[in-house]
C-alpha positions in Angstrom: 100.0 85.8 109.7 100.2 82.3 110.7 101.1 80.2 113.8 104.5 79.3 114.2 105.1 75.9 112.3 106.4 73.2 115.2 110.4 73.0 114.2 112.2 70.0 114.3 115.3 68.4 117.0 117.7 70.1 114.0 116.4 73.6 113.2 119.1 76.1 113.9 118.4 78.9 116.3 119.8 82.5 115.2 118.9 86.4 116.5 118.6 86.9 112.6 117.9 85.1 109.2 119.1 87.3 106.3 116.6 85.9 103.4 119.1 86.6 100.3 122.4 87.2 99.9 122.7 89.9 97.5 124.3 93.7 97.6 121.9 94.3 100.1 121.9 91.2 102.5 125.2 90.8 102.7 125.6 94.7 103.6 123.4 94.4 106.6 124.6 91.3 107.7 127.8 92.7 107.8 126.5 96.1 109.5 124.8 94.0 111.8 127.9 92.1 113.3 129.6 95.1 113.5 126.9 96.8 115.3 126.8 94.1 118.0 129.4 91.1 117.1 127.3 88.7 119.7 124.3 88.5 117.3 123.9 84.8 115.8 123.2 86.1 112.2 122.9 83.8 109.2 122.3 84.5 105.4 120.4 82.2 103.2 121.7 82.5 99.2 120.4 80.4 96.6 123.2 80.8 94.4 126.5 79.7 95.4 128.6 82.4 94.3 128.6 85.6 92.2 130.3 85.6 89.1 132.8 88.6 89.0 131.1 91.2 86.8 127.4 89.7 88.2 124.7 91.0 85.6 122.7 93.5 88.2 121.3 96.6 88.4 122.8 99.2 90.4 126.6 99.4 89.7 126.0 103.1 90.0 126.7 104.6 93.3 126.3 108.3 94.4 127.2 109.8 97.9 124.9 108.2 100.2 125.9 104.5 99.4 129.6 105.9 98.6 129.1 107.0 102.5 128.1 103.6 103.4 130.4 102.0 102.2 133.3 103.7 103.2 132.5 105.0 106.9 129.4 102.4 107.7 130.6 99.0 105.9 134.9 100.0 106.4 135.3 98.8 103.0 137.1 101.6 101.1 140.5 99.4 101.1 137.9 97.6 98.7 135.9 100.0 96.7 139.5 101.7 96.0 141.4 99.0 94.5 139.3 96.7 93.0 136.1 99.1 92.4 136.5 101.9 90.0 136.2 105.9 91.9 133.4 107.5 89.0 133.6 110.7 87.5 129.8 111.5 88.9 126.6 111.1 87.1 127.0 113.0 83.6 124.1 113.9 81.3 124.0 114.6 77.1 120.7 115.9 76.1 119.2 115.3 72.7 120.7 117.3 69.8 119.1 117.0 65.9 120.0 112.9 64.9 122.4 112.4 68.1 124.9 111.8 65.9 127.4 114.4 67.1 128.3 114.0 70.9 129.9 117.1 70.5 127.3 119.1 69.8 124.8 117.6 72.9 124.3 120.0 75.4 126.3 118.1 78.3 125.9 118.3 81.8 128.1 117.0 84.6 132.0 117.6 86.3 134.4 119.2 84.6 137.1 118.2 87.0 137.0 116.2 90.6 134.5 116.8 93.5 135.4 118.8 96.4 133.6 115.8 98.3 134.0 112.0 99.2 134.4 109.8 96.0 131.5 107.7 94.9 132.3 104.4 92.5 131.3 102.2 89.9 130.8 98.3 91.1 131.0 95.2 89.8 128.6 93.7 91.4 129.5 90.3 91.5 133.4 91.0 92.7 131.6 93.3 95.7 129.4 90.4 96.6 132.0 88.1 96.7 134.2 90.8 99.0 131.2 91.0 101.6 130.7 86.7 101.9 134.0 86.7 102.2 134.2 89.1 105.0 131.2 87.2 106.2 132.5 84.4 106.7 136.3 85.7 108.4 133.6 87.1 110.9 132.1 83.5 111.7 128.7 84.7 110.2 126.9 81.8 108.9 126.4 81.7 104.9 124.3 79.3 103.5 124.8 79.7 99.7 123.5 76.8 97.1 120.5 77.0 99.7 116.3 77.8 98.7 113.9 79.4 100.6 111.0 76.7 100.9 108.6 78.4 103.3 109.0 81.1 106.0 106.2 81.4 108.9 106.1 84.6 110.7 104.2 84.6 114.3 102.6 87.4 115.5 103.9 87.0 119.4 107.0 88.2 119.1 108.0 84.7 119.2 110.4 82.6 117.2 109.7 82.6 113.3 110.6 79.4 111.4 111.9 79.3 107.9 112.5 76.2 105.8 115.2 75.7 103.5 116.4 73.5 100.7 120.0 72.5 100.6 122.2 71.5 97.9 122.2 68.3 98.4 118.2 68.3 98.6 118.0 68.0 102.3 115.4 70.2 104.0 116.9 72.6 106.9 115.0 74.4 109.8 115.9 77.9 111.1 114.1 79.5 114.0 114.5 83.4 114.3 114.0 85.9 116.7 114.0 88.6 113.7 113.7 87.5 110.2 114.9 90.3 107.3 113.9 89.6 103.6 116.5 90.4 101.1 115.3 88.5 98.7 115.2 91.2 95.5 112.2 90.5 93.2 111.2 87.4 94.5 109.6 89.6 97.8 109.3 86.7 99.7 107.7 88.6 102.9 105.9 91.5 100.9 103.9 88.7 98.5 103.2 86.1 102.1 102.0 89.1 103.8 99.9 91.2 101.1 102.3 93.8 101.0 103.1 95.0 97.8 101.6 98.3 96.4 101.8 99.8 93.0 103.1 103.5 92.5 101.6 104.2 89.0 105.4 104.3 87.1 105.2 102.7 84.2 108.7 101.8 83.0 110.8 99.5 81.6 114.5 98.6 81.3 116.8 96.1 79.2 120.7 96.6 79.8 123.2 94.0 78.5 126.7 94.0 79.0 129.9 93.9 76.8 133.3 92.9 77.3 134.5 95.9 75.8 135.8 99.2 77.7 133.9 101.4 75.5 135.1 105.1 76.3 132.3 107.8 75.5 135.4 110.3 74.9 136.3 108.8 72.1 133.2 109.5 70.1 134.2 112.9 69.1 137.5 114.4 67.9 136.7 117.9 68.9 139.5 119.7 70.9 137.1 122.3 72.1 135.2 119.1 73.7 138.0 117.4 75.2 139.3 121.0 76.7 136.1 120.7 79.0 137.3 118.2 81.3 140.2 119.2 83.3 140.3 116.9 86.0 139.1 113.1 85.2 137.6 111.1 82.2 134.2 111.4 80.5 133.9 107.3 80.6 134.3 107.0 84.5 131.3 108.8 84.5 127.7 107.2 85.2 127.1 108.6 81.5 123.4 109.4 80.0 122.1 109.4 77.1 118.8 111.5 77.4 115.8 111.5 74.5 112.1 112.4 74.8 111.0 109.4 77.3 114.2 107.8 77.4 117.7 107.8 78.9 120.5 105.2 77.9 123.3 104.9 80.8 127.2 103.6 80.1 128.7 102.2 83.1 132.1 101.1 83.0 133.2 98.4 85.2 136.5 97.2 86.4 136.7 93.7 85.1 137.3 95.8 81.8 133.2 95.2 80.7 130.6 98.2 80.2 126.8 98.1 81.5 124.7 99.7 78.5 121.0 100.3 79.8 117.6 101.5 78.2 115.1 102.8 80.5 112.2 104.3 78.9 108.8 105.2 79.5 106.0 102.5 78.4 103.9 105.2 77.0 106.2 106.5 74.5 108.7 103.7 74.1 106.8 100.2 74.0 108.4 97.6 75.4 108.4 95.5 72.9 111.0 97.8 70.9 113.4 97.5 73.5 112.4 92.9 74.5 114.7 91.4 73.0 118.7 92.6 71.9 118.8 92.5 68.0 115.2 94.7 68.8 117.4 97.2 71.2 120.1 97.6 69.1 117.9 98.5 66.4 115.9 101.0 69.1 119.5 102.2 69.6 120.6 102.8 66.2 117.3 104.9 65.9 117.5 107.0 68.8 121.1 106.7 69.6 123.0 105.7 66.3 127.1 106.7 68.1 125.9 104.5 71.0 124.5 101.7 68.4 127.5 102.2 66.4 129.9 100.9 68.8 127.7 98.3 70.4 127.2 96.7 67.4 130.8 96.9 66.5 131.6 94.5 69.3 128.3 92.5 69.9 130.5 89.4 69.6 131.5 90.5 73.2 127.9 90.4 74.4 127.8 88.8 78.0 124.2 88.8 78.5 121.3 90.4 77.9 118.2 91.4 80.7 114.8 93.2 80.4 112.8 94.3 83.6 109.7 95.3 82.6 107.1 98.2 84.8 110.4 97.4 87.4 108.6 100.4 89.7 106.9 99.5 92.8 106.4 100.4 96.2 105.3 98.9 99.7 102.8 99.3 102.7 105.3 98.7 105.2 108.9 97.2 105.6 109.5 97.5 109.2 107.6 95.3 111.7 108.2 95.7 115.8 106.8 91.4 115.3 110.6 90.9 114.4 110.4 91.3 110.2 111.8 93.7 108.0 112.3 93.9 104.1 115.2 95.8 102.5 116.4 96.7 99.3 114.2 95.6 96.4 112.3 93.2 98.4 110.8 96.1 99.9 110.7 98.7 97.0 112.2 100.4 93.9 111.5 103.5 92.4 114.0 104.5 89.5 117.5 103.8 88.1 117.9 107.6 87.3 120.2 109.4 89.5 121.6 105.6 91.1 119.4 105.6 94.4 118.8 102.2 94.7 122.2 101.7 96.9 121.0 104.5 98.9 117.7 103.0 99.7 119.4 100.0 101.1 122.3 102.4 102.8 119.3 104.3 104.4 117.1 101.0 105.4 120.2 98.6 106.8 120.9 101.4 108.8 116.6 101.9 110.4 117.1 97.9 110.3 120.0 97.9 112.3 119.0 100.6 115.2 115.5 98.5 115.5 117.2 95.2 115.2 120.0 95.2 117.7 117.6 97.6 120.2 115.0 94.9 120.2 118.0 92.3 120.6 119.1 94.4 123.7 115.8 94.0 125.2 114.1 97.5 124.4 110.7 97.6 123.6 110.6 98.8 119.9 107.3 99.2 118.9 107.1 102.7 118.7 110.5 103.0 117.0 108.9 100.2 114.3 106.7 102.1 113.7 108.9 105.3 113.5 111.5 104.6 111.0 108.6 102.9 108.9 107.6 106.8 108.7 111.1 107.8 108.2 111.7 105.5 105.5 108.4 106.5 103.5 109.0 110.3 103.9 112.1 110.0 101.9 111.4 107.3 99.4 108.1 108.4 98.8 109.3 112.4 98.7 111.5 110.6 95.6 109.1 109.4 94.0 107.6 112.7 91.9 111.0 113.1 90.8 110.4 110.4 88.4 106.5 109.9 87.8 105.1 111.2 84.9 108.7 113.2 84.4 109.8 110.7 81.3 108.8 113.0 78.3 111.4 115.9 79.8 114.0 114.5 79.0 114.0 115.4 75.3 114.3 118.8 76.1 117.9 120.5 76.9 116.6 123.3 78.4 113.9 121.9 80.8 115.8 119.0 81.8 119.0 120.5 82.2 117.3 122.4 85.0 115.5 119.7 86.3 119.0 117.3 87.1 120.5 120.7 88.9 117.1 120.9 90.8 117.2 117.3 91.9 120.7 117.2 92.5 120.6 120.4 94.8 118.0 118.6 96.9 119.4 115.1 97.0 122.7 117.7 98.4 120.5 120.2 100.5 118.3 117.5 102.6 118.8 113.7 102.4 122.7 113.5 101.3 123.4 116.7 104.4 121.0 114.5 107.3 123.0 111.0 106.0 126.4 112.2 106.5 125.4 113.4 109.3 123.6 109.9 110.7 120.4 111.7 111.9 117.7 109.3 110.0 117.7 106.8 113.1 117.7 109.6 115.3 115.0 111.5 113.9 112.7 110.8 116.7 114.7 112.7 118.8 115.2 115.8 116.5 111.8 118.0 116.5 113.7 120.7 115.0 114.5 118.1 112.0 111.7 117.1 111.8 109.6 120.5 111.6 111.6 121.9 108.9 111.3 118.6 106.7 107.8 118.8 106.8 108.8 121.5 104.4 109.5 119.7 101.8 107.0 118.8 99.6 105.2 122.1 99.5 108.5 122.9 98.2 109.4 120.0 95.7 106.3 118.9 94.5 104.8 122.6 93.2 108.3 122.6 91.6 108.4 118.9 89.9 105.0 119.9 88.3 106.4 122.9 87.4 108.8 121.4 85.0 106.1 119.2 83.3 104.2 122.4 82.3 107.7 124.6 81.2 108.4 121.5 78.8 105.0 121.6 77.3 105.6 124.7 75.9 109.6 125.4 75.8 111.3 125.3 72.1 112.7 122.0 71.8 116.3 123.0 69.9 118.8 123.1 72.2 123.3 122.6 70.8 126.4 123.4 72.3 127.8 124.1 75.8 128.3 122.1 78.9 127.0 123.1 82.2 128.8 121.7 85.6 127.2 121.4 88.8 129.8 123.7 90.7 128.7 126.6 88.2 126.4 127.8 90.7 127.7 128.6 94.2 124.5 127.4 95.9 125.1 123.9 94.3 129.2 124.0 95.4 127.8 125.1 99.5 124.9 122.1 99.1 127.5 119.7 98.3 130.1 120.9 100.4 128.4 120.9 103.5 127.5 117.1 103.6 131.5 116.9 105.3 131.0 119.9 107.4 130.9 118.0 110.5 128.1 120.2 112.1 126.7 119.4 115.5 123.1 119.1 116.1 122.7 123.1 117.1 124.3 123.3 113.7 122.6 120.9 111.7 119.4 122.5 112.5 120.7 125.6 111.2 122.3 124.8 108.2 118.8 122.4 107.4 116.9 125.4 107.4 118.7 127.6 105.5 118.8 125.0 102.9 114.8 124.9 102.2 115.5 128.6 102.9 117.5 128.7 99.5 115.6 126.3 98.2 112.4 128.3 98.1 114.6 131.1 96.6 116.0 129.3 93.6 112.9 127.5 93.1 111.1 131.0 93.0 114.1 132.9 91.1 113.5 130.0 87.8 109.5 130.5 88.3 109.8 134.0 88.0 112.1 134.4 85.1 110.1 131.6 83.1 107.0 133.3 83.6 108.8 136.7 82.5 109.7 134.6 79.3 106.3 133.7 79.2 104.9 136.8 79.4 106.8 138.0 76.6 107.0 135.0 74.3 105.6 135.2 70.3 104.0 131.9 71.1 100.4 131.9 72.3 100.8 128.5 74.3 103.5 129.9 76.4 102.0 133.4 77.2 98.9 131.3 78.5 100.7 128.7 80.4 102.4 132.1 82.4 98.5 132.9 83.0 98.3 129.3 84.3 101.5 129.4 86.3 100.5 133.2 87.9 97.3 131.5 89.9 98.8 128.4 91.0 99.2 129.3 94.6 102.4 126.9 95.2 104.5 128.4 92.5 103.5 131.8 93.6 104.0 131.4 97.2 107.7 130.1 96.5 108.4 133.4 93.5 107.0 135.6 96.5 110.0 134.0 98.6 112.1 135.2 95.8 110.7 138.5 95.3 110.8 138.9 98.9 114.5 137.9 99.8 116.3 138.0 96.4 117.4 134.7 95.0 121.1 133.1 94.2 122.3 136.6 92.5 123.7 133.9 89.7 122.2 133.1 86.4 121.5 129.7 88.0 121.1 126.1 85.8 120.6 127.1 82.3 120.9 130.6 79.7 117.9 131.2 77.8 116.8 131.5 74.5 119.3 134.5 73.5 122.0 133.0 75.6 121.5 135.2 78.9 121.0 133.4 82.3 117.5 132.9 83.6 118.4 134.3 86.9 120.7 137.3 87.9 121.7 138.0 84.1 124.8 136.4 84.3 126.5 135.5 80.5 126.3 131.8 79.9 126.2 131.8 76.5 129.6 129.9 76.1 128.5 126.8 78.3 124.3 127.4 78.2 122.0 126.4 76.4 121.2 128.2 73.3 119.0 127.2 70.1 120.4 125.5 67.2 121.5 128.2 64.8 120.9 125.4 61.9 123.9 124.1 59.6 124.1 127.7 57.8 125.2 129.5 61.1 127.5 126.9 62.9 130.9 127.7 62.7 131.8 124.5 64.9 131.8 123.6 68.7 131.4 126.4 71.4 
């Protein structure tokens, strides 16, 4: 670090300097002034405003940022009438040429959520709704303004950042806490050596059209419109999902549609996917109903963006010397599943208990230090969800059980503590805290687990839709984030969620091993040898064994239709081999 640079007669003195004013500098300098409206707080933007439908990632919210927003931010007046309420994340697996989205196994709602709405944004109209709320709070916004140099001291003094007007002008700014919010650029993270890789390789290109293209019009099945009884397909967060690849369609509510490739390096080079005459002939490859209509109104194309290995992660983002990083100047892990709004919901919030504690006067070194551990324990528990997990996705089956895994644990743990605001608090929670320790001798036994079942599970998968409330443990998961439990409560309730947990994650072991163990195939009766001495998987089908599991054919049927679990028939909605074109005698 260096000394503090000597400012000049005009620097400006603030309690804060909010390095970028994207989604998630603008959040937390709104946060902030509500937290403690006395704090001198100013943003520093280079651009001078967003343009409406802003080309960024993360339009796709789920229920931690669709908390934030509505009970942290108070924006919902907002998010209701000028953002559009989703239809939840929905999935269609691979199916022979992908030519029939009818035949795709599909998994997602069929009707409403019994629990708080999450939303598609434009990014640019949300931006421009939090400057302007900004500034009707008297917070300063310095848009059309560059970053030149920012010196952080190592006293707990005043840091000093530089900045470039409009006009050309240099301006001073001395701060007692300085946040960077600056995206990729990672102002802070590249001064002060802090960047880290994380070993995902992955890249992304996602243009966007101005065209409301509506996934439910792709088929003319009855039977597949009769799924949905409550809501529309194309409000959904829709994927597309292929062997190391998904494709997402986001609607958005100036009337345009995000369309995104993400796709692992290793299977899909990047160079397929560089440019977008080369994407739209990746899509008409892998995804030819999703090619068809892009190409149909390509002379709509807005824009066109590539990230490439976008992955990354960071040594530290919270500093008791007065700096933080948030949002994707600190890390990103995955678009899959939309967490990069709850990252920043989850660190605005650490930022804002450190930040206006220290401001108070409290000594926050130890509480620095603290929610840098909080932070890392989730993001870094999310992490295996993704790494090395690319290739799954072309199987039905596998993956299908995969997204009701992840989803039930996104539910279970760090959806039930958010709702309940206990992340800043953890410190003061033992009981919390002991039972989370739980977690990865759970997840990550189970995240490998799936690797290994798609190595050797038949690959032909049609028909049938499976909805996250088909399994009661899934329905109590997501229920419970509004329960409104006190702390005695919470506890309880936090438990018996790694408690069923370990159950379901034991009940699928145990019937995929039994498959296994009585499979033609050579590969899969040795990979059940495998599975039987790994002492992680055991450990959690012993769990099973021991206290029974759901008593529900939970996440997918097998192979002749019948659940994997308690037996139950899914053979209408499941997953069940491709009978080839001789046997079909149309859509289940």
């Amino acid at each position: 670090m260096t000394e503090q640079k000597t400012s000049d007669d005009t620097a400006r003195e603030f309690d804060v300097a909010i390095l970028g004013g994207g989604a998630a500098g603008l959040a937390l300098a709104v946060q902030l002034h509500k937290t403690r409206p006395e704090s001198s707080i100013v943003v520093v933007e280079k651009s001078v405003r967003a343009p409406e439908a802003a080309h960024k990632v993360g339009e796709s919210t789920v229920d931690i940022a669709a908390r934030y927003m509505r009970e942290v931010l108070e924006m919902e007046p907002h998010i209701t009438s000028r953002q559009l309420e989703k239809f939840g994340l929905r999935f269609f697996f691979t199916q022979a040429d992908n030519r029939d989205i009818a035949r795709r196994i599909e998994l997602g709602h069929a009707r409403r959520p019994t629990v708080g709405a999450t939303y598609q944004l434009d990014r640019g109209r949300f931006e421009n709704y939090l400057s302007d709320e900004l500034v009707a709070r008297g917070v300063d916004l310095w848009t059309g303004h560059k970053v030149t140099e920012v010196d952080i001291v190592d006293s707990g003094g005043w840091h000093h950042v530089d900045v470039t007007a409009p006009d050309g002008s240099r301006r001073g700014v001395r701060a007692r806490w300085v946040v960077d919010a600056s995206g990729r650029a990672s102002l802070l993270k590249r001064k002060l050596s802090l960047s880290k890789p994380n070993g995902h390789n992955v890249n992304a290109a996602w243009f966007r059209i101005d065209h409301p293209i509506d996934i439910d019009e792709w088929s003319s099945s009855a039977d597949w419109h009769e799924r949905i009884s409550g809501g529309h397909r194309s409000l959904s967060t829709n994927h597309l999902m292929g062997e190391g690849y998904w494709v997402w369609l986001i609607p958005l509510a100036s009337g345009t549609i995000s369309v995104g490739i993400v796709a692992d390096a290793q299977i899909h080079p990047f160079a397929e996917i560089s440019r977008f005459d080369k994407a739209l002939t990746w899509l008409q490859e892998h995804e030819p109903q999703c090619a068809e209509v892009v190409a149909a109104h390509q002379d709509k194309l807005l824009d066109f963006k590539v990230m490439r290995n976008y992955s990354y992660g960071c040594q530290q983002v919270y500093s008791e010397q007065g700096w933080c990083l948030t949002g994707e100047a600190g890390i990103f892990l995955d678009p899959l599943y939309s967490p990069g709004f709850d990252v920043i919901s989850m660190s605005n919030g650490l930022i804002t208990d450190l930040v206006t504690r220290a401001l108070d006067g409290e000594d926050v070194s130890e509480l620095a230090a603290i929610h840098n551990n909080v932070f890392f324990m989730v993001t870094d528990g999310w992490l295996p969800i993704y790494e090395g997990q690319y290739a799954i996705m072309g199987n039905a089956r596998v993956m299908s059980a995969k997204v009701i895994w992840d989803t039930g644990v996104y539910w279970a743990v760090p959806s039930l503590l958010y709702y309940h605001d206990q992340f800043r608090q953890l410190a003061d929670r033992p009981r919390l805290v002991a039972q989370l320790a739980r977690m990865s001798a759970i997840t990550d036994p189970v995240q490998r687990f799936f690797r290994q079942w798609y190595e050797v599970e038949p690959r032909t998968h049609a028909d049938g839709m499976i909805t996250y409330y088909d399994f009661d443990f899934m329905t109590r998961f997501h229920e419970g984030l509004s329960a409104g439990l006190s702390d005695a409560e919470l506890g309880d309730r936090l438990a018996a969620n790694f408690d069923e947990l370990e159950r379901i994650a034991g009940e699928l072991v145990s019937a995929v091993m039994a498959e296994g163990d009585a499979a033609v195939d050579v590969r899969r009766r040795e990979q059940a040898v495998r599975w039987r001495a790994d002492k992680a998987l055991m450990r959690l089908v012993e769990v099973y064994e021991a206290h029974g599991g759901c008593g529900e054919a939970w996440v997918t049927a097998g192979p002749d239709g019948v659940g994997l679990g308690g037996g139950r028939d899914f053979s209408v909605r499941g997953l069940v081999p491709d009978p080839g074109p001789a046997a079909r005698t149309g859509v289940r």
